[in-house]
N, C-alpha and C positions, 0 to 999 in steps of 0.2 A: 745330529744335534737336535735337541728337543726345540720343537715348536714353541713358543713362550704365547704368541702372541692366539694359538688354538687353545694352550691351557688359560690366560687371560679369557680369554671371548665365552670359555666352559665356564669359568668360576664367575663372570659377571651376568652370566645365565641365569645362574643358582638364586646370585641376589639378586638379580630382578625380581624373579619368581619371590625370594620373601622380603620384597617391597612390596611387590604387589599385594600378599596375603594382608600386609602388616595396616596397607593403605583401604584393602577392601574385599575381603569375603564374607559378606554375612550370611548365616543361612537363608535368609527371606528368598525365596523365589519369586518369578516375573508377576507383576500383579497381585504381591502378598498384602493382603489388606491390613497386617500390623503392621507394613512401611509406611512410614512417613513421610510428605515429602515438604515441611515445614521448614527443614533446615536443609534441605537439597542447595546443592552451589554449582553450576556449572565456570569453571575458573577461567582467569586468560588463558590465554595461551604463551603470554611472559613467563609464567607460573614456572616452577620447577620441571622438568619431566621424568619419570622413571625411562620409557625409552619413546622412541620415533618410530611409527611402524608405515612401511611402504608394501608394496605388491611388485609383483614381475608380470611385467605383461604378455600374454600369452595369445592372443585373438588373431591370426593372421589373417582372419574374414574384417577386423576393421582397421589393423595395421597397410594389409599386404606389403608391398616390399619396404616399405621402412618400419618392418618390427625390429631387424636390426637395431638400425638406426635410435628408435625411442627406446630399445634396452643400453645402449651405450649412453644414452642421456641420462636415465633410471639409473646405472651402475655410478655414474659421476657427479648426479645429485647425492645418492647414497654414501658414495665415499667421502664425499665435502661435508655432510652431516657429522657420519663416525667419525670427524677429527674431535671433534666436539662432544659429542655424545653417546648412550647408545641406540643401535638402528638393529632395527629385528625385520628383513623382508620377508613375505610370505611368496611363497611359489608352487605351480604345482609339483606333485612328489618327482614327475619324471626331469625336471626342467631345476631341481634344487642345485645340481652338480655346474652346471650350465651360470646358475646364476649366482653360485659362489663363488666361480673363480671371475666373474666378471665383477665383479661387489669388492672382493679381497677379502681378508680375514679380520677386518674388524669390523666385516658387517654379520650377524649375523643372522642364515637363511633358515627358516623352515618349511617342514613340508605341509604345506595346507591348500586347497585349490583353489587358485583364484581364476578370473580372465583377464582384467586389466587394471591399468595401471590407478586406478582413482579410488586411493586409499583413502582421501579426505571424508567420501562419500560413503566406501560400504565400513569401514572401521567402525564401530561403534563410538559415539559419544561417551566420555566418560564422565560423572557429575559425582559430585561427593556428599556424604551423605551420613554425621556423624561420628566424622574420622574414616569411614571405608569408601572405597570406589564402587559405583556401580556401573555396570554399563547400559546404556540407553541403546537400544536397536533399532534403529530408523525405517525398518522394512524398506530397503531397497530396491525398487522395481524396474531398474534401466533408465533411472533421470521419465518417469511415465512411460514406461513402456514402450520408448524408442529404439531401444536394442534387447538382445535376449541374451542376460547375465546370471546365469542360473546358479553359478559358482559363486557368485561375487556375494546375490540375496540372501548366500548362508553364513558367508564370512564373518557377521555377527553371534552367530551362534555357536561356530566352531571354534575361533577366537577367542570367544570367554570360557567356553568351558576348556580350551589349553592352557589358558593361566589363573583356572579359577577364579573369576570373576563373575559376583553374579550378575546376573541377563534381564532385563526389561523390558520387554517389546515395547516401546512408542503406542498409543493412541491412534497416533497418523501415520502420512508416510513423507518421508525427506532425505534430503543426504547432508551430509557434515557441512559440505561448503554453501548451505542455505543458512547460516549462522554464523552471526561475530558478535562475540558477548566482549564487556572490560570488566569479568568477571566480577561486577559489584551487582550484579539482579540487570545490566541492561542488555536486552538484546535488539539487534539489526538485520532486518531480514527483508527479502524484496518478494511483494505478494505475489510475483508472474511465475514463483519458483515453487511453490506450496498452497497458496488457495488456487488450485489448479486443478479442474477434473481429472486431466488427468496421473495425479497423485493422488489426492483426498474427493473425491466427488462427494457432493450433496453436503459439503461442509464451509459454512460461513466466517472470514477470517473472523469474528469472534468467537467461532467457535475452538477453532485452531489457536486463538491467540490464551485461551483458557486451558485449552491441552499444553501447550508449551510453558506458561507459567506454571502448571503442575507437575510435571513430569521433568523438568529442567530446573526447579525450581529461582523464575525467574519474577521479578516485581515489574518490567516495565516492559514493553515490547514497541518497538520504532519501525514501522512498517513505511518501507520505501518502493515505487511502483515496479521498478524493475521491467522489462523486455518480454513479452511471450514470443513463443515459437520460432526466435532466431536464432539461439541456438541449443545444443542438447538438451542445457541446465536448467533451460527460460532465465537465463541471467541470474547464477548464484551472485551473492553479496559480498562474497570473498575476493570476485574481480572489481570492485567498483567502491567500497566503502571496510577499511580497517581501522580499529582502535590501536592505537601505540599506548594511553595510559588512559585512566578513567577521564575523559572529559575531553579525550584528545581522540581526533579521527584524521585520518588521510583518504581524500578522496579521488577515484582516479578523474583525468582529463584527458579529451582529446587534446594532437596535439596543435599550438593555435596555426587556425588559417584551416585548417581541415574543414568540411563542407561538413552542414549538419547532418547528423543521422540519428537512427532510435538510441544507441548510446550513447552519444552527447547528450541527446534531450534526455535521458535515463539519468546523467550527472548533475545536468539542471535540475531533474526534479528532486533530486536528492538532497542536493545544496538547499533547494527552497525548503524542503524538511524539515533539516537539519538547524538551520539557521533560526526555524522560529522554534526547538524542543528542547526539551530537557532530558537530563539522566533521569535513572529511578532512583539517584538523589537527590534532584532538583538542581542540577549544576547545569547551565547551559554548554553549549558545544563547541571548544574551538576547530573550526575543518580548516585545514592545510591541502592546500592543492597538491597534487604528486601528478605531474603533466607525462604522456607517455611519446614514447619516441616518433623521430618522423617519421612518415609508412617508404618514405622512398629510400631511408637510410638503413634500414634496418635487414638481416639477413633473410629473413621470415617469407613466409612463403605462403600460400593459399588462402582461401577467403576467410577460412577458420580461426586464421593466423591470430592469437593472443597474446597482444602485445602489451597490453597493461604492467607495470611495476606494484599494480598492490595486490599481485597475488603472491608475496612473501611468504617465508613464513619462519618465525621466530624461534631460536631454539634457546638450548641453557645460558650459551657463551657466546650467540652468533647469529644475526640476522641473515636468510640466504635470502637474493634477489638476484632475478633472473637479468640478465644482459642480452641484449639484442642488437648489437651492431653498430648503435647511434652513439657515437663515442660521446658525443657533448649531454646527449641526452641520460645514459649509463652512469657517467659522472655525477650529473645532478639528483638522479634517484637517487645515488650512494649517498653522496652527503645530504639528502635529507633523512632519509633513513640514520644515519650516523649521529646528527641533530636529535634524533627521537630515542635512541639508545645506544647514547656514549660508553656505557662500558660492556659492549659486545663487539665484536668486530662485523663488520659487513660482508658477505664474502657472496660476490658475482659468480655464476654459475647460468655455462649456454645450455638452455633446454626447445633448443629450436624445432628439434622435431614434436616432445610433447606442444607445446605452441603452437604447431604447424593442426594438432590436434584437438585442439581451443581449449586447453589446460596450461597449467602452471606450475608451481614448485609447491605453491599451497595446497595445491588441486591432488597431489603426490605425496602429500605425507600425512602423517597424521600422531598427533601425541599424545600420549597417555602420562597423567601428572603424576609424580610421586619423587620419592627423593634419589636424585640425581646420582649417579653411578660414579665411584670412581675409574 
């Protein structure tokens, strides 16, 4: 009996591919000075998507025995995606067979080399630019050169030229989840993750704040203090503060009664941000608390343990958010989430081992806009 669902996943391959062309190949190459970056957008992440791209993780120097374990996480985020849309994972060539039959056939794998799972990070940025995609290359360095990702630092490069998309290098260096735009020109970004020697050394956040309104092409930049050297990211933005629509934020909380620390005081200082700023329309900010579960209830495990609820993340038809054990608390992240995007469904998904790893479902995927697959 013929496979339908391999000849399905071949033919929505094809159109990907001239989606993609249609959304963005121009011939300018990286730092072509007849680009313009005047009408650059980088979009929500509401937005449409052409597909979702993740990684297979492959490091058993920072997994050890539970690489299993976060590839059966990776396969069952992957699969709760593909109901909904399409998911393209990357994996190395030898590990593709491996990580097809773990995915299923409506995800599908390619051979390109990665090490690990944080796709948010090495994928490129995608910004739009005239009607084409470009992709923005963040030069990836191991979150500063706390690990040695020598796979991962290329993924931007190998990635665009297999879907023809042209390539960017960035000015600086960052990863995806140091960004949450509501795709109107505003961005949110915590300075402990980027004006950071070790990313950008010898560079002054306005210096950086000048490179990312150029290259991103964004009108405002909302810089929040964010955490150093506690952990890998120095506190991406992606765990602590998300747009749901322009003017709307959900920001994470401990949860009450818990004894202060650098990320509570991190959400304080956030709030007091946020509460006196405006968009790069000039719309003040409504912030909705999104309180996270209690530490004693919850399945999670080590000190790494990321239990935040805002690191969702949004797809065509379907908000994913992680569940962690706290029944009462699980419940209430859905329905706020559900409040903020009633015509998507919510769909809870345990990622207890990535979390045990101080990531998230955000932290894992990554998407590229364009018009949606059927």
């Amino acid at each position: 009996m013929p496979d339908f669902r391999l000849s399905r996943r071949a033919a929505l391959r094809a159109l990907a591919g001239i989606g993609a062309l249609a959304l963005g190949t121009a011939a300018c190459g990286p730092g072509d000075p007849s680009r313009s970056t005047a009408a650059r957008r980088l979009g929500a992440e509401w937005g449409s998507h052409a597909r979702t791209f993740m990684s297979w993780p492959a490091l058993e120097t920072v997994w050890g025995e539970d690489l299993r374990h976060v590839r059966r996480d990776i396969a069952r985020l992957a699969r709760a995606i593909a109901e909904y849309e399409y998911v393209v994972m990357l994996a190395r060539p030898d590990q593709v067979a491996a990580a097809q039959k773990a995915c299923g056939a409506d995800v599908e794998v390619i051979p390109l080399a990665v090490d690990d799972l944080w796709a948010r990070d090495t994928v490129p940025l995608f910004v739009e630019e005239g009607g084409e995609a470009v992709g923005v290359d963040l030069n990836f360095n191991g979150w500063g050169d706390k690990q040695v990702h020598d796979n991962d630092a290329r993924v931007g490069r190998r990635l665009l030229a297999e879907y023809e998309i042209p390539r960017e290098r960035a000015p600086l260096v960052a990863e995806g989840g140091s960004f949450e735009t509501d795709g109107e020109g505003t961005l949110l970004i915590t300075e402990s993750s980027i004006v950071n020697d070790n990313r950008n050394p010898g560079k002054s956040r306005d210096q950086i704040e000048a490179e990312l309104e150029e290259v991103l092409g964004m009108e405002k930049v909302i810089w929040l203090k964010g955490v150093r050297g506690e952990d890998i990211t120095d506190a991406h933005v992606d765990s602590l503060v998300r747009f749901t629509a322009p003017g709307v934020i959900l920001l994470d909380r401990a949860f009450p009664g818990t004894p202060a620390d650098s990320w509570s005081r991190s959400s304080d200082q956030a709030m007091s941000v946020l509460s006196e700023a405006t968009d790069a329309k000039g719309r003040r900010f409504e912030v909705i608390d999104l309180p996270q579960p209690d530490p004693y209830r919850i399945r999670g495990y080590s000190d790494d343990f990321l239990c935040t609820y805002a690191n969702f993340y949004i797809g065509n038809d379907a908000v994913y958010l992680p569940e962690f054990g706290d029944r009462r608390a699980d419940d209430r992240a859905r329905g706020i989430l559900q409040e903020h995007f009633p015509r998507r469904d919510i769909v809870p998904v345990n990622i207890d081992t990535i979390a045990t790893g101080g990531g998230g479902i955000h932290c894992a995927t990554h998407d590229q806009p364009g018009k949606p697959l059927d």
